[in-house]
C-alpha positions in Angstrom: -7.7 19.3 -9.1 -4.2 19.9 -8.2 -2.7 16.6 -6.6 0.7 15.8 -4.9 1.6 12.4 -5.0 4.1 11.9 -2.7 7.2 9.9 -3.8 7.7 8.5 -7.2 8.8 4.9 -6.3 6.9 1.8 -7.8 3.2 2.8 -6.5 2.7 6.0 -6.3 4.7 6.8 -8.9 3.0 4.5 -11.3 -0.5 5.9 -10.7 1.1 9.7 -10.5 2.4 8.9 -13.8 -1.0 7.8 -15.7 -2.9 10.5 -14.5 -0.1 12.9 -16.1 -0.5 10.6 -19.2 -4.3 11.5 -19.4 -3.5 15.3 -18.7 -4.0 15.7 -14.4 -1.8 18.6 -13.0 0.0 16.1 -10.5 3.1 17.2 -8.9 5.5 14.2 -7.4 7.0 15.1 -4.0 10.7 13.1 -4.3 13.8 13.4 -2.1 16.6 15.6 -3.9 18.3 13.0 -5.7 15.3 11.8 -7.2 14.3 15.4 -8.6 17.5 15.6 -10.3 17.5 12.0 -11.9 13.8 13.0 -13.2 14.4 16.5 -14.2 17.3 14.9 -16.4 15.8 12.0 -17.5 11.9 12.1 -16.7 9.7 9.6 -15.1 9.6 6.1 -17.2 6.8 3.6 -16.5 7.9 0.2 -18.0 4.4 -2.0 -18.5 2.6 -4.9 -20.4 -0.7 -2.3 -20.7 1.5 0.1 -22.3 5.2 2.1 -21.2 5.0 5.3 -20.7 7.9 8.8 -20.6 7.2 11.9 -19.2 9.8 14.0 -20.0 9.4 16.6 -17.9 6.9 16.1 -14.5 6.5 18.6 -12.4 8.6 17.7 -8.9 9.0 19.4 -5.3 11.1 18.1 -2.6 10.8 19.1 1.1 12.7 22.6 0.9 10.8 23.9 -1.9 7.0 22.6 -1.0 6.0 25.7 0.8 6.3 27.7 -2.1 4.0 25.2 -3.9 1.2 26.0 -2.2 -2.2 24.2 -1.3 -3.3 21.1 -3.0 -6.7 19.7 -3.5 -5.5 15.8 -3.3 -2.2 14.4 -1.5 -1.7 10.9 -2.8 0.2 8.7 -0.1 1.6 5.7 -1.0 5.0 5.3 1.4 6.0 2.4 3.0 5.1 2.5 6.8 8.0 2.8 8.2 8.5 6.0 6.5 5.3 7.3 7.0 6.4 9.6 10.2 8.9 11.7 7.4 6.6 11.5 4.5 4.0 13.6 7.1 6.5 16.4 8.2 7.6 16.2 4.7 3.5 17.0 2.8 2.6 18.9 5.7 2.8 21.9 4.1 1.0 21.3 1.2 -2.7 20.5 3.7 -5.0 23.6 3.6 -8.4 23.7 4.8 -9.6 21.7 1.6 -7.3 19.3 0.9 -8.3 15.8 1.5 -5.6 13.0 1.7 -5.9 9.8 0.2 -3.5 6.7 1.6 -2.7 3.5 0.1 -0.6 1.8 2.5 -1.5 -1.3 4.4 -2.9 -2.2 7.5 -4.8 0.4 9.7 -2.1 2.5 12.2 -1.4 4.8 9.2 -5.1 6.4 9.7 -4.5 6.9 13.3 -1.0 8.6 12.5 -3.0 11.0 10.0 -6.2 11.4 12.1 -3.6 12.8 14.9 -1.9 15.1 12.7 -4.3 16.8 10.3 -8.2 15.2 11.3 -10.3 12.8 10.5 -12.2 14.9 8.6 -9.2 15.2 5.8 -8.6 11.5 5.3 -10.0 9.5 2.9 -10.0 5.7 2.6 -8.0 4.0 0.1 -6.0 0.4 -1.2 -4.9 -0.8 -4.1 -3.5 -3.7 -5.5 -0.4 -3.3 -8.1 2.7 -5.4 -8.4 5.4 -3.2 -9.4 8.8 -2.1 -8.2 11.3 0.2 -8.9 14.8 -0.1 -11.3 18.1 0.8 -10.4 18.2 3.1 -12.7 14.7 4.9 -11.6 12.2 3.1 -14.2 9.2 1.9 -12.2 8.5 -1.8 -13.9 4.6 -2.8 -13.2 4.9 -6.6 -13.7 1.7 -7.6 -13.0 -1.8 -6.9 -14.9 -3.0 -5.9 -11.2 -3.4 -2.8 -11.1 -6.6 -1.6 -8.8 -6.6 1.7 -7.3 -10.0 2.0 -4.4 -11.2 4.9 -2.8 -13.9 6.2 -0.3 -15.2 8.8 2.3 -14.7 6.7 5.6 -18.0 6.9 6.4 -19.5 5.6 3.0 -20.9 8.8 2.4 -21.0 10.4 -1.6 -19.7 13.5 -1.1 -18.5 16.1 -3.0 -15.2 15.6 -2.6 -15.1 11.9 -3.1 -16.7 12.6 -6.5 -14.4 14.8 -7.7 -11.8 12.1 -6.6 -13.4 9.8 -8.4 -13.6 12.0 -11.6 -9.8 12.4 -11.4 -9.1 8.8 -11.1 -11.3 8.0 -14.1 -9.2 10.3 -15.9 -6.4 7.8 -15.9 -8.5 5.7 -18.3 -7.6 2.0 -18.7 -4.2 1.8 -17.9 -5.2 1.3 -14.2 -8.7 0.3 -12.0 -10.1 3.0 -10.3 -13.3 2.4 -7.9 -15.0 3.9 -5.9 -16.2 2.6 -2.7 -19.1 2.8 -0.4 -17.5 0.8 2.2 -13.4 1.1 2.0 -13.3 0.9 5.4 -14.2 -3.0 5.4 -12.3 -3.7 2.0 -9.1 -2.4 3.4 -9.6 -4.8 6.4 -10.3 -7.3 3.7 -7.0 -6.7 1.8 -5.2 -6.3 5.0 -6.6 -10.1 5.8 -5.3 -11.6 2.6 -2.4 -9.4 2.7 -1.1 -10.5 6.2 -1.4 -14.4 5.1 0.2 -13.4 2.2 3.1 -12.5 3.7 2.8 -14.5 6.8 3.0 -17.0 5.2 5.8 -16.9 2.7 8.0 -15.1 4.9 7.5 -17.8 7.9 8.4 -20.4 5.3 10.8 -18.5 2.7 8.9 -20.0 0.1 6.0 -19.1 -2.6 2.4 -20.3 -1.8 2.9 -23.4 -4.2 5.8 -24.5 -2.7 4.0 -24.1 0.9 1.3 -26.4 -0.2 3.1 -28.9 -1.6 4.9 -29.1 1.7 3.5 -31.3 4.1 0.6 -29.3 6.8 1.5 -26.6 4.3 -1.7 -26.0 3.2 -3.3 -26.4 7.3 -0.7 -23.9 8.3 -1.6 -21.5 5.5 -5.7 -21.8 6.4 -5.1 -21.6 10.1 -3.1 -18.5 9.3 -5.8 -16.5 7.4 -8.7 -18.0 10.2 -6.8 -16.5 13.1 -6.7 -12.9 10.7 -10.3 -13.3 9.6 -11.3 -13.5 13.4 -9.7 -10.7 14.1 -11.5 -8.6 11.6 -14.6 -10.2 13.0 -14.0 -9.0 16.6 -13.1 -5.6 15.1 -16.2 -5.1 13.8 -15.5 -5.8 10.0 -16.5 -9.6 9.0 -15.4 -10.3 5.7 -17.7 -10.8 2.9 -18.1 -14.6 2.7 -17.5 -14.4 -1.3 -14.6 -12.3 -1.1 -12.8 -14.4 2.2 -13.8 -18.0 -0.3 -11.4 -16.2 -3.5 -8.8 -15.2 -1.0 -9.0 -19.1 0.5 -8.7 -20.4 -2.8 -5.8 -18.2 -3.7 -3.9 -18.6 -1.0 -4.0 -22.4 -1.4 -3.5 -22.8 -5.1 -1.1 -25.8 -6.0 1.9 -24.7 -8.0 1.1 -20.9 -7.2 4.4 -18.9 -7.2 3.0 -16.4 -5.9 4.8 -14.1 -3.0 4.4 -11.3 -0.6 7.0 -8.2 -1.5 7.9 -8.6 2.1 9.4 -11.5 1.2 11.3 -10.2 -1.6 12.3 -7.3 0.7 13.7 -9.3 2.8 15.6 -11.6 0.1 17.1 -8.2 -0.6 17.6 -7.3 2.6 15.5 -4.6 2.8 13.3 -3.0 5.2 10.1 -4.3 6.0 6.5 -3.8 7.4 6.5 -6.2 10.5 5.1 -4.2 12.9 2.6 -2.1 10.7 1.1 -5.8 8.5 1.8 -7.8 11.6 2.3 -6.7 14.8 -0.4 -4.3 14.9 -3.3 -6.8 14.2 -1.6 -8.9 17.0 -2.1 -6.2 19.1 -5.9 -5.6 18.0 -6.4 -9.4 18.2 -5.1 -9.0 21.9 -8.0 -6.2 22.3 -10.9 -9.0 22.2 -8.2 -12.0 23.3 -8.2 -13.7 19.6 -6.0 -16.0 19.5 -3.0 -15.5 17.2 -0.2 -18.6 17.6 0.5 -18.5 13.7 0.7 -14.7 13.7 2.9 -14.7 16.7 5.1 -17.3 15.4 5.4 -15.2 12.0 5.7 -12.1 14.2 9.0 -13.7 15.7 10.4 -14.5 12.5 9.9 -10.8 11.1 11.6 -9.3 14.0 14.6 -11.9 14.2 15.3 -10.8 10.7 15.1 -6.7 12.0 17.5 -7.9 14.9 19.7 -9.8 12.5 19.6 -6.9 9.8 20.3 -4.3 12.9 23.4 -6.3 13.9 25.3 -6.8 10.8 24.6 -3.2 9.7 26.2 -1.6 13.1 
């Protein structure tokens, strides 16, 4: 199965780079700048289940794809706000066969791809994986997360899924892959934790710990994740009691230091997902009037800091 991840930054390029470890003919999509830096120096994956060096992986930018050809599997793991480029940019790699398999948060991105190649062609997908990306190229996992779920949209075990699932298996233990008979709800399930997550710590500045040991840290933090659950309810996609009880407890844990990277992205003053984690489950929550005064608040926040970031860049 020939598969294009596209980018080599801390996600994709981690799971890229373990399925060329167990022998997958994977081809990373990177900007110029980053071909050159691997073609010199390779792709490095620093990690506590084991580093890994490919010296040579096989790369395309955005000039050269069309002479690449077809692929069986495009592997899309950019941040949201770049998703618009990263589509002109893999576009020419989608035949009549290939099937495309996201990882980003949230929902809009499936809209985005249903309007430009069919429904038809995209798969579900998540993942869980704390990583990021060294100055000097190195992707550094730094957490033992490292989860990589998959499925036809519809739940159905098709052919292709299969063979997606073979491919992942491939990449033995050094990550999780599953397979999934309803991705559709456990994305919405991630994207509930996920948006409390980050609501959360970004509202405050804080890690989860230091949000609970504030005080109404802990109400703020439940009313949070209520007013997300509801709006997965009204969607259509209640989460599983189990699974909304381990996010609870997580999210709540005294002395956790636990953070959303939108957080860190914004210590760094980077960009960030507002409107794609945020703003676009406020606007779904408007769709069956849920109420959402935490998520607006934390809405508010996010785009101050885009305003602020804006202004001292002009």
């Amino acid at each position: 199965m020939r598969t294009l991840v596209v980018g080599a930054g801390a996600t994709g390029g981690n799971y890229g780079a373990r399925l060329v470890e167990a022998g997958a003919d994977v081809t990373f999509l990177v900007r110029p700048a980053r071909a050159e830096r691997m073609a010199a120096h390779g792709l490095t994956v620093e990690s506590q289940m084991g580093d890994l060096h490919i010296a040579r992986p096989q790369t395309v930018t955005a000039a050269t794809l069309p002479d690449a050809g077809r692929f069986d599997l495009v592997l899309l793991s950019c941040k949201a706000y770049d998703l618009e480029s990263a589509i002109a940019d893999f576009a020419p790699a989608v035949g009549e066969e290939t099937a495309i398999l996201p990882i980003l948060n949230g929902m809009a991105h499936l809209d985005a791809l249903d309007g430009r190649f069919g429904a038809d062609r995209i798969l579900g997908g998540s993942c869980v994986i704390g990583s990021t990306l060294k100055p000097d190229g190195t992707i550094l996992h730094i957490s033992p997360s490292c989860s990589l779920t998959y499925g036809e949209r519809d739940g159905s075990p098709s052919a292709r899924i299969a063979a997606v699932d073979a491919l992942m298996r491939e990449g033995g233990p050094k990550f999780q892959p599953r397979l999934s008979s309803d991705v559709i709800l456990e994305m919405w399930e991630k994207w509930v934790f996920l948006a409390t997550l980050a609501g959360s710590t970004t509202l405050m500045r804080a890690a989860l710990g230091d949000i609970v040991a504030a005080p109404g840290g802990t109400e703020l933090i439940v009313a949070l994740h209520e007013e997300c659950a509801a709006i997965a309810r009204a969607s259509g996609f209640p989460p599983r009691e189990k699974v909304h009880a381990a996010a609870r407890t997580q999210l709540t844990a005294p002395g956790s230091t636990f953070t959303a990277s939108m957080l860190r992205d914004i210590e760094n003053g980077g960009r960030i997902e507002a409107d794609h984690v945020i703003g676009d489950l406020i606007r779904r929550g408007r769709d069956f009037a849920c109420p959402t005064p935490v998520l607006d608040q934390v809405y508010t926040g996010l785009k101050a800091y885009e305003a602020r970031r804006a202004r001292e860049a002009a």
